[in-house]
N, C-alpha and C positions, 0 to 999 in steps of 0.2 A: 305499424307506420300509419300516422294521419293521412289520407292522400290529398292534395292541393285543392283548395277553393276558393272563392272572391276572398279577397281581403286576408288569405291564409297559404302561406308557402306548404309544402311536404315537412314530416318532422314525423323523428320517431319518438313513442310515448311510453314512459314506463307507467304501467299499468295494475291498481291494488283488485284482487276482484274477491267478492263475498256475494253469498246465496242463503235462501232458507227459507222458510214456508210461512207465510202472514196468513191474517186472517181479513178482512174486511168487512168493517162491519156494513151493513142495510143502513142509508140517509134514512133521519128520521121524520122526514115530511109525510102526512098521514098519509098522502097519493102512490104509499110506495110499501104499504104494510101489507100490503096482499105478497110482497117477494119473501124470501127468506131472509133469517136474520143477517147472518152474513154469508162468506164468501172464502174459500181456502186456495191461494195461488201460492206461487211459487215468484219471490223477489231475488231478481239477478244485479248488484250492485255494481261499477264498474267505476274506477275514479282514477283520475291520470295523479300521477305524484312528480312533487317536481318541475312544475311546466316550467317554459323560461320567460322570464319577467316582463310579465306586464300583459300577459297571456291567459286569456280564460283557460282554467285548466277543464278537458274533459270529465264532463260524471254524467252517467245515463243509470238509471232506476227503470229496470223492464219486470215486467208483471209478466208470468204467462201460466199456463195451464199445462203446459210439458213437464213431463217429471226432470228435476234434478238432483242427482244422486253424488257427483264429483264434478270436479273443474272441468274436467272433456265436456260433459252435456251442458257448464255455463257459458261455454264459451264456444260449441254451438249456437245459443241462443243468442249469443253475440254478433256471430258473422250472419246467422239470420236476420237480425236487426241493422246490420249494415248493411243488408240488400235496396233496405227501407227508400232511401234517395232515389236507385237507380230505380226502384217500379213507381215508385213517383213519378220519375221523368217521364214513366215508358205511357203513361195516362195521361200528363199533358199532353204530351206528344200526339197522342190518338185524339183529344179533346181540345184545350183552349190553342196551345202551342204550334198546333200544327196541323191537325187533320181533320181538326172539329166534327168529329165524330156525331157528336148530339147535337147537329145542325141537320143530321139525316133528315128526309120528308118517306125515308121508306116506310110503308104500314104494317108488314108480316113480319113475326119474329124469323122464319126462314132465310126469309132475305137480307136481315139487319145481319143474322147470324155469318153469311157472306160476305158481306162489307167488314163487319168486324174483323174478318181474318184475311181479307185481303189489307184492312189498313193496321192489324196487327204485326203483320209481315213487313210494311214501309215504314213504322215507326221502331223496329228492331234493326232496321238496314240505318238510320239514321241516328240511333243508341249506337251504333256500331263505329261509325265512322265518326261522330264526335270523341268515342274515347279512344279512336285511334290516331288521332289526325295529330298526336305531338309523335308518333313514332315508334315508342317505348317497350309497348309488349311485341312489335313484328310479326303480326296477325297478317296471314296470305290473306290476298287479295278474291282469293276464291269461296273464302267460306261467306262472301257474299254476293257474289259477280261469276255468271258462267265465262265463261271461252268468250264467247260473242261480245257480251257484256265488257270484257277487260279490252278484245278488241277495237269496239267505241271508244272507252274510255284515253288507250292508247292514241286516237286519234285527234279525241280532241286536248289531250293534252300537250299535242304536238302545235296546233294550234292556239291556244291557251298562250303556251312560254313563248310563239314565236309576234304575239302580240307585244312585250316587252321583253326586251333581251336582261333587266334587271331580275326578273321575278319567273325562278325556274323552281320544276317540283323540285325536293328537295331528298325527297324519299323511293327507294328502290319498286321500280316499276312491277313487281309481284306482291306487294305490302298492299296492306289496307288504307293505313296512313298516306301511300303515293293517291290513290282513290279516293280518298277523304280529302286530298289539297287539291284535286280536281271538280269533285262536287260543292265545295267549300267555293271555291274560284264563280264557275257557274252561278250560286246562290248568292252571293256576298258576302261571306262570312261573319255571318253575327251568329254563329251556336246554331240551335237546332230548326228556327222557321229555315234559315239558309241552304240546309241541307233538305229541307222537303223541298224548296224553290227548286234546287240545285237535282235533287234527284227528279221532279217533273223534267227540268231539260233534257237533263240526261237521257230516262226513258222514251223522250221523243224522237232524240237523235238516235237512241239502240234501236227503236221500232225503223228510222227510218234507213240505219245501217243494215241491218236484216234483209232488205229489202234490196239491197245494191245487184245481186246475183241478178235475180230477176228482171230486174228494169234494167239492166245495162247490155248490148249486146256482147 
């Protein structure tokens, strides 16, 4: 199954697949005689049959250096290769898209090494909840929100819906997707800057729900 993109509905694809071992040769520009002559990989063909009219039919030509011996390991390197989009996303998201990462002014690799995994962790919560936010797979709401966190969340989606009586979640309050129309809401729904926007309020508001114990008598 294709899964949905701009300008491309869901669609299931019959699919021919072929593999076998090329060789490649060394360009022959003289800047490049010091490498070897050629090169022995392994070519994974993939070609959709059949598409319906009017429709680029899928075909991907993957190179790799993993052995393959039968269809099981071609089509491993397939669903390897469909990971490709989503660790794209997951690097914008850290860099241009979102968290502009290489905007840092920090000097030590130690420290960079702590940001990176702190805005590692925000752009996997924000992976999360855009591909949850139509519903579909029913992903709890916990594998990325503690107790406290769903808390919050709970609260201001009470607020949220009571701001328009039109525009309620739509999704079971333990779901991820309920979480996702809630940070989505916050942010303003344009895709993934909206959920970094969306997940900064958020955590201002869990830091300042945390706190309610304390300060309240």
């Amino acid at each position: 199954v294709l899964p949905a993109r701009a300008q491309r509905p869901e669609r299931a694809a019959l699919l021919d697949l072929r593999f076998g071992a090329v060789e490649l040769a060394r360009p022959q520009t003289k800047f490049l005689r010091h490498l070897r002559k050629s090169l022995s990989l392994i070519l994974v063909d993939v070609r959709e049959i059949e598409p319906p009219a009017g429709i680029e039919p899928l075909h991907w030509r993957l190179l790799t250096t993993h052995p393959v011996t039968n269809a099981e390991e071609a089509w491993r390197i397939i669903e390897w290769y469909k990971r490709r989009w989503l660790i794209e996303q997951f690097f914008r998201i850290l860099k241009t898209q979102g968290l502009k990462l290489e905007d840092s002014q920090i000097g030590t690799a130690e420290r960079l090494l702590k940001l990176v995994a702190i805005a590692a962790k925000a752009a996997v919560i924000s992976l999360q909840l855009v591909q949850a936010r139509d519903g579909r797979d029913n992903q709890s709401v916990r594998i990325a929100f503690n107790a406290g966190e769903v808390a919050t969340l709970a609260a201001l989606n009470r607020n949220l819906e009571a701001q328009s009586k039109r525009l309620r979640n739509p999704h079971p309050p333990d779901s991820l997707a309920w979480a996702a129309w809630i940070i989505g809401r916050l942010g303003g729904w344009d895709g993934y800057p909206s959920m970094k926007h969306g997940l900064q309020y958020f955590h201002a508001a869990a830091a300042g729900w945390s706190l309610r114990d304390l300060c309240m008598p």
